[in-house]
C-alpha positions in Angstrom: 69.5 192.1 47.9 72.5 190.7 46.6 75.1 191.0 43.9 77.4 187.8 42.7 80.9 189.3 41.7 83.7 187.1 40.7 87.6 187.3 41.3 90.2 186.8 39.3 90.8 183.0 40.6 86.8 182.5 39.4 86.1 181.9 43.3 82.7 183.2 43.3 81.6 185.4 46.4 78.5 187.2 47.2 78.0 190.9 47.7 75.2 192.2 49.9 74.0 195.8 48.8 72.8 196.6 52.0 75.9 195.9 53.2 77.7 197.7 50.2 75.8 200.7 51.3 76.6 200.5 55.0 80.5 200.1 54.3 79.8 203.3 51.8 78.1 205.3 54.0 80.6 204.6 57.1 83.1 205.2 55.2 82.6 208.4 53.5 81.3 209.7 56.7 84.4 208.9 58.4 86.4 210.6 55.8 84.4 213.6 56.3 84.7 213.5 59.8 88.8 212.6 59.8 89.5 216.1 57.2 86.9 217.9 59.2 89.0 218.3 61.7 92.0 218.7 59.6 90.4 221.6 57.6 89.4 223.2 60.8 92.9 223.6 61.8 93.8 224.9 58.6 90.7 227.4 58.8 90.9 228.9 62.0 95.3 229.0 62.0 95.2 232.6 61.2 92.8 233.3 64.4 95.1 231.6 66.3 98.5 231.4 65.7 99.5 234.1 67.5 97.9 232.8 70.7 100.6 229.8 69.9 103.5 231.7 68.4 103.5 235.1 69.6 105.1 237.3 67.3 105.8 241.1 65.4 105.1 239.7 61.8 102.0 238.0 61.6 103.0 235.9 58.3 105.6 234.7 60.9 103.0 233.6 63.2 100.7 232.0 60.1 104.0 230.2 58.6 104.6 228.7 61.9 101.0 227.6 62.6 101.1 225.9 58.9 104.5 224.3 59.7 102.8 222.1 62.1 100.1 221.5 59.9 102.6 220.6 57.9 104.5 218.1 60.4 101.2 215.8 60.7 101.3 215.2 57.1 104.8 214.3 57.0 103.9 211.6 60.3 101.1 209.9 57.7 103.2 208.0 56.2 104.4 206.4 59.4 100.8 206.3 59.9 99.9 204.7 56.7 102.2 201.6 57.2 101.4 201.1 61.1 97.8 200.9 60.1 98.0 200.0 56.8 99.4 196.6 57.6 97.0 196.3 60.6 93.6 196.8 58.0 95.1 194.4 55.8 95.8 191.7 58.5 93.2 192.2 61.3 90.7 193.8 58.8 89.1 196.9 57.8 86.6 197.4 60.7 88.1 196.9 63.6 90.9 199.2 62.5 89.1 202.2 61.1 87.4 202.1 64.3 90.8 203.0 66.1 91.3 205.5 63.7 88.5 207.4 64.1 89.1 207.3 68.0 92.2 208.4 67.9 91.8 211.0 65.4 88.7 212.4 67.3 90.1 212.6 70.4 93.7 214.3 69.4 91.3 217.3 67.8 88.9 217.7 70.5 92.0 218.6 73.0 93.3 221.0 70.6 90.1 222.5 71.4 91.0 222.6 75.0 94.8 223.7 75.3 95.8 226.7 77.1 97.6 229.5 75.1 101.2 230.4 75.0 99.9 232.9 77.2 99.4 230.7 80.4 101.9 227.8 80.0 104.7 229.5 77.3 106.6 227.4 74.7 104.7 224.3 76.7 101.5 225.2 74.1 103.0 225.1 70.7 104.7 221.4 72.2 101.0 220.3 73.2 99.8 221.5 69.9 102.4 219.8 67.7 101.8 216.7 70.0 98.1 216.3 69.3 99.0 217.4 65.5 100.9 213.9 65.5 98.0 211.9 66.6 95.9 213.1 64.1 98.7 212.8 61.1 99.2 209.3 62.3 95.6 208.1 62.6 95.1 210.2 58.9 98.0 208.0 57.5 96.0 204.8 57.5 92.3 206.5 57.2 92.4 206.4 53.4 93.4 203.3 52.8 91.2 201.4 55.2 88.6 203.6 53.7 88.7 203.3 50.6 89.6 199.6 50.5 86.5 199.6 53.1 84.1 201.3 50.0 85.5 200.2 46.9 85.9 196.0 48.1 82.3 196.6 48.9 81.0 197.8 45.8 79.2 196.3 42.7 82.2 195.6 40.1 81.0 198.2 37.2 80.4 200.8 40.3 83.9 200.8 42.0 84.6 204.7 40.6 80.9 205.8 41.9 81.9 204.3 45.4 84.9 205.3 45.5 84.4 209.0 44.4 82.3 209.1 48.2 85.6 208.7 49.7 86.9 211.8 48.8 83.8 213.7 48.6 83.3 212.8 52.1 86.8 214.3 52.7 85.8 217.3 50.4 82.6 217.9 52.8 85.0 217.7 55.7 86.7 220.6 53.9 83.6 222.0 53.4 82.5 221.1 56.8 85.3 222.8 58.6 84.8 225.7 56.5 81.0 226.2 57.5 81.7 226.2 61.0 85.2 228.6 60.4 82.3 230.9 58.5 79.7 230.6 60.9 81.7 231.5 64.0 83.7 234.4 62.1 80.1 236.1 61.1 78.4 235.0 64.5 81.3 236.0 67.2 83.3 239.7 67.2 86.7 239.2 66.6 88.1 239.4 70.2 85.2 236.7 71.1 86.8 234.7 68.1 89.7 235.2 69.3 89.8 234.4 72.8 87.4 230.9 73.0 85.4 230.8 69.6 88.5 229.2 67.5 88.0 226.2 70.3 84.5 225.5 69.3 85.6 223.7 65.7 87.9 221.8 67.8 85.8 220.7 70.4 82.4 219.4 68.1 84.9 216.4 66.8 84.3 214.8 70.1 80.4 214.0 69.2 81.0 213.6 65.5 84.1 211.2 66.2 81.2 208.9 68.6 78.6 208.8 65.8 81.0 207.6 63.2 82.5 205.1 65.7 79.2 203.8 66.0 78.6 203.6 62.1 81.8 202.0 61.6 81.5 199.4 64.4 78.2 198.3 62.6 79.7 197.4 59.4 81.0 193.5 57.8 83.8 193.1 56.4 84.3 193.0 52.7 83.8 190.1 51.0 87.6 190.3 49.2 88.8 190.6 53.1 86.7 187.7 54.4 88.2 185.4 50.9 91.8 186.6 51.6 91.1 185.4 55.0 90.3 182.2 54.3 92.8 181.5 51.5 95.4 182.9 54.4 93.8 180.5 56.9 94.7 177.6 54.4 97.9 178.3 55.0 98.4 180.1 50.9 102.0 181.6 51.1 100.7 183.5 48.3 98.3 185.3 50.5 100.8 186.6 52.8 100.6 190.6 53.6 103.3 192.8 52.9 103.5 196.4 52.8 105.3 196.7 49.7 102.8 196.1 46.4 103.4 192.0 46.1 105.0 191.5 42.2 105.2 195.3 41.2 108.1 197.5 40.6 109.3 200.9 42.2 108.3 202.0 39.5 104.9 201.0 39.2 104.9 202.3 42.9 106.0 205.6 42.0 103.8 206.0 39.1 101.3 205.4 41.4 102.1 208.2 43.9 102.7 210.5 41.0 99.4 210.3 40.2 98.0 211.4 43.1 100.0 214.6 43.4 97.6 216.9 41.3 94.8 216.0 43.3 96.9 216.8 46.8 98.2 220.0 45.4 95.1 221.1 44.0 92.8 220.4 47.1 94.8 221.6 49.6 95.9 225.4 47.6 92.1 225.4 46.7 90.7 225.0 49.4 92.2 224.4 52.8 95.2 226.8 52.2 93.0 229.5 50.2 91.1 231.2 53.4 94.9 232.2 54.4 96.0 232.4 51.1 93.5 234.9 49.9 93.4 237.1 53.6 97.1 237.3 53.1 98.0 238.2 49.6 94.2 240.0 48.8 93.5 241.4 51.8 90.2 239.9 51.8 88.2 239.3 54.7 88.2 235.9 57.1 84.5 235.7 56.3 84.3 236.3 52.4 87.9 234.0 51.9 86.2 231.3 53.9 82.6 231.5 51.9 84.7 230.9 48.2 87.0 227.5 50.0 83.1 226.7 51.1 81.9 227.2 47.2 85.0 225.5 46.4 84.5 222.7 48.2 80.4 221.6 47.1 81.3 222.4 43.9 83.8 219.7 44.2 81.8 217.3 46.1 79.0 217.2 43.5 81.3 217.1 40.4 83.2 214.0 42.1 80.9 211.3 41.7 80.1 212.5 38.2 83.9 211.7 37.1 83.8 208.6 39.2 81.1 207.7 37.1 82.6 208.6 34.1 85.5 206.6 34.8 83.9 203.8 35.4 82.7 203.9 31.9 86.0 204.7 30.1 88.4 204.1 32.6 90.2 205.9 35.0 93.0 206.9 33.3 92.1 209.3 30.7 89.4 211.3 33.3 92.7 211.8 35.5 94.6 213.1 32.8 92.6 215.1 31.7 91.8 216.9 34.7 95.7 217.3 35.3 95.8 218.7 31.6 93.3 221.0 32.8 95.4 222.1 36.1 98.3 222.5 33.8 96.3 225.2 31.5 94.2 226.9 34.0 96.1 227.5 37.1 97.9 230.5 36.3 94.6 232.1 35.0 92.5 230.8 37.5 95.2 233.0 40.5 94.7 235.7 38.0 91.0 235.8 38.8 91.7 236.5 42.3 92.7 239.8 41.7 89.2 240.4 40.6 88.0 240.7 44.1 85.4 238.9 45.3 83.9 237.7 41.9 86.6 236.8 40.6 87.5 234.8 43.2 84.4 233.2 43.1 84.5 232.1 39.1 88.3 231.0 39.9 87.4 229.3 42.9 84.1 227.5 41.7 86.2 226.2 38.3 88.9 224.5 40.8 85.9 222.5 42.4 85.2 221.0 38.8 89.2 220.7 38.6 89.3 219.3 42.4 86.3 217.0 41.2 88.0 215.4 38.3 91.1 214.5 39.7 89.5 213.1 42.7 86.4 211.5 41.8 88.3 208.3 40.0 91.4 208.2 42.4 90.4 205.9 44.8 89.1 203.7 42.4 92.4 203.9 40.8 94.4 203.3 43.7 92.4 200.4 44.5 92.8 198.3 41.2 96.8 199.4 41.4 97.1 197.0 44.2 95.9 193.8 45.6 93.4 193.1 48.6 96.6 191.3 50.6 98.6 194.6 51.0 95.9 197.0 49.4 95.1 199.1 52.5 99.2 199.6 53.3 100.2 200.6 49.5 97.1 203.2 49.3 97.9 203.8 52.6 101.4 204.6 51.9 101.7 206.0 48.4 99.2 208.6 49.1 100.4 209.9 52.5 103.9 210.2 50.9 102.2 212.1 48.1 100.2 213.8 50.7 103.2 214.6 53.0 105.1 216.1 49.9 102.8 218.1 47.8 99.7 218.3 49.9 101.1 219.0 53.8 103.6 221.7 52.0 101.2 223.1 49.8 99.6 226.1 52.1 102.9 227.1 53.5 104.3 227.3 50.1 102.0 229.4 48.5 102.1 231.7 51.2 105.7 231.4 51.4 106.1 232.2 47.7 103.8 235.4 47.4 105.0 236.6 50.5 108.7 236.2 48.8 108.3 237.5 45.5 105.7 240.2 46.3 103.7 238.6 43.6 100.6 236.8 44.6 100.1 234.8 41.0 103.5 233.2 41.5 101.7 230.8 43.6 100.2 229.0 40.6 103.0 227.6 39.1 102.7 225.5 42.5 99.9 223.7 41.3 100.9 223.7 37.1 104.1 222.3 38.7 102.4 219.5 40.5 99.6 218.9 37.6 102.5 218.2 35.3 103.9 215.5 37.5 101.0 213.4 37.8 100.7 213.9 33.7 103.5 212.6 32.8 102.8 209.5 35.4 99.9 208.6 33.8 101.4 209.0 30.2 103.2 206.1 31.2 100.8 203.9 32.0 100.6 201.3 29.2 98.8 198.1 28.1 96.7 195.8 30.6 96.8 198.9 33.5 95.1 201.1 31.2 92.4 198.3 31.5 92.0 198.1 34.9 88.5 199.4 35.5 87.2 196.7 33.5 89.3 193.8 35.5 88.0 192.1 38.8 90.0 193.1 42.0 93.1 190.8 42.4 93.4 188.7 45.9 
């Protein structure tokens, strides 16, 4: 089956749906796969961070673990334009292929390092080493990713599509936490302790070939394959750049701005709760990793509903008024927690619907902020730098700022901080960019 779609030059191209579908499904799947084995670091750092950081004070030990978690997103942005300008030269596929593999294999010899224990202050170097390989193959995942899904879709569906790039990194959160859950209820905590926390690790080796395969199955985009040509004709105009071709640092920064509420919510939701909640609640590994699970589905299945939404009004006001949303409900939604158990689980499930409608029409929005030329390097770049400096920081922060005060709730003006920023971005968004979901991609 196939779809005619037009660009903004009125050169006429063909989409294939089959293909469409293929690019959708590899790339979602590889986004689940790529924060799979970011959330399992996240999930199993307070098992073990002291086998890496030996120490009196556990929160010392935690803090330390989540300052390397830290350091890989700071790296994606070096990441994002390395690979970034490769997907936009070379193409989508044969990058996000590299990716994968690279990603893969840096989380599957976590898996296999020996402990401070055995080698000394060599472990925590190994660790942070194989942290940089996967911050660095995470800087230009998204980008390729998303420019993979949303140049492959049916112009009216480019929110639908791609909302399945970040629900496929949602169910890697989701993912990482079924298997942190599993292993926590299945294994005692000394068997957790001394070789379960290496099982998460190690099962990115087979999911890392499967997606490989996917990936190395699908076409290029038909927006790719017309760049490529008009390039090939030797159009100055087509030229890659990193930077986004004819727009201002400040529509560059708008951009980024954007994205923080989603960044900050997602990762104090859900990858930095399970340590957030043991921590400050004294709730058990097992229960705290259940409500990120909740979380986390709750988020996946809201995400495409947005997406959809925005396709229909645009993507502006959904995102703004899911950051209005952070803004009013953080503080009550860390109040919840104290609740124990249900209360965590009515916060927790509201911040997937939160989660859901700031991500759902973001890549869709990122993708009609920049054109197909340079548009894997400026998603690339503007959401690992929003990433690296509201999303990286955002577990060790929270934890750092309960532990500091003594007051667990102070962690919410964290993410009504961060909701605020990316509402007042998209506040300023005016006149034909308000429009965008209704405009063909730009070449």
């Amino acid at each position: 089956m196939t779809h005619a779609i037009t660009s903004d030059s009125s050169t006429e191209r063909v989409l294939d749906l089959r293909a469409s579908r293929k690019a959708l499904i590899a790339g979602s799947l590889g986004n689940l796969v790529e924060w799979y084995e970011f959330a399992i670091y996240a999930y199993m750092a307070p098992i073990f961070a002291p086998l890496f950081f030996p120490s009196g004070n556990p929160t010392t030990a935690i803090l330390s673990t989540f300052l390397i978690f830290a350091l890989a997103f700071f790296l994606r942005p070096v990441g994002a334009v390395v690979f970034g300008r490769l997907t936009d030269r070379i193409g989508r596929r044969p990058v996000l292929a590299m990716i994968i593999g690279l990603m893969a294999a840096s989380t599957t010899v976590i898996g296999l390092l020996p402990t401070h224990a055995h080698i000394g202050m060599l472990a925590p170097i190994l660790l942070t080493l194989c942290r940089v390989g996967q911050g660095l193959s995470a800087g230009g995942e998204m980008g390729g990713a998303v420019s993979l899904m949303v140049e492959s879709a049916p112009s009216n569906k480019r929110g639908v599509y791609g909302s399945w790039s970040f629900v496929g990194t949602t169910l890697g959160f989701v993912l990482g936490g079924g298997v942190a859950t599993v292993l926590a209820i299945a294994l005692s905590d000394a068997q957790l302790a001394s070789w379960g926390w290496r099982v998460g690790f190690l099962l990115a080796a087979p999911m890392g070939v499967v997606i490989l395969y996917l990936r190395m199955r699908v076409d290029e985009t038909p927006h790719f394959k017309h760049m490529t040509i008009e390039r090939a004709a030797h159009d100055p105009s087509s030229e890659v750049s990193s930077a986004p071709q004819g727009r201002s640092l400040i529509y560059f920064l708008v951009t980024m701005g954007a994205v923080v509420v989603y960044n900050a919510v997602g990762n104090t939701f859900m990858v930095g709760m399970p340590a957030f909640l043991s921590k400050s609640f004294e709730m058990s590994f097992e229960r705290s990793y259940l409500l990120a699970l909740i979380t986390g589905i709750i988020a996946a299945i809201s995400m495409p509903i947005f997406g959809a939404m925005s396709d229909r009004v645009g993507r502006r006001p959904v995102l703004l008024g899911g950051s209005v949303a952070v803004v009013v409900l953080s503080y009550p939604l860390y109040a919840m927690l104290n609740f124990g158990f249900a209360g965590g689980l009515t916060a927790l499930a509201l911040a997937g619907v939160l989660i859901g409608a700031v991500g759902g029409p973001m890549p869709a929005f990122l993708s009609e902020r920049f054109r197909t030329r340079n548009r894997a390097t400026g998603i690339s770049v503007t959401y690992t730098l929003s990433v690296a400096l509201f999303g990286g920081t955002a577990p060790y922060i929270i934890t750092w700022m309960a532990s500091a005060t003594g007051d667990p709730l102070s962690a919410a003006y964290y993410t009504l901080g961060c909701a605020v920023i990316s509402a007042i971005a998209l506040l300023t968004i005016r006149g034909v960019d308000r429009d965008q979901h209704r405009a063909a991609l730009e070449d």
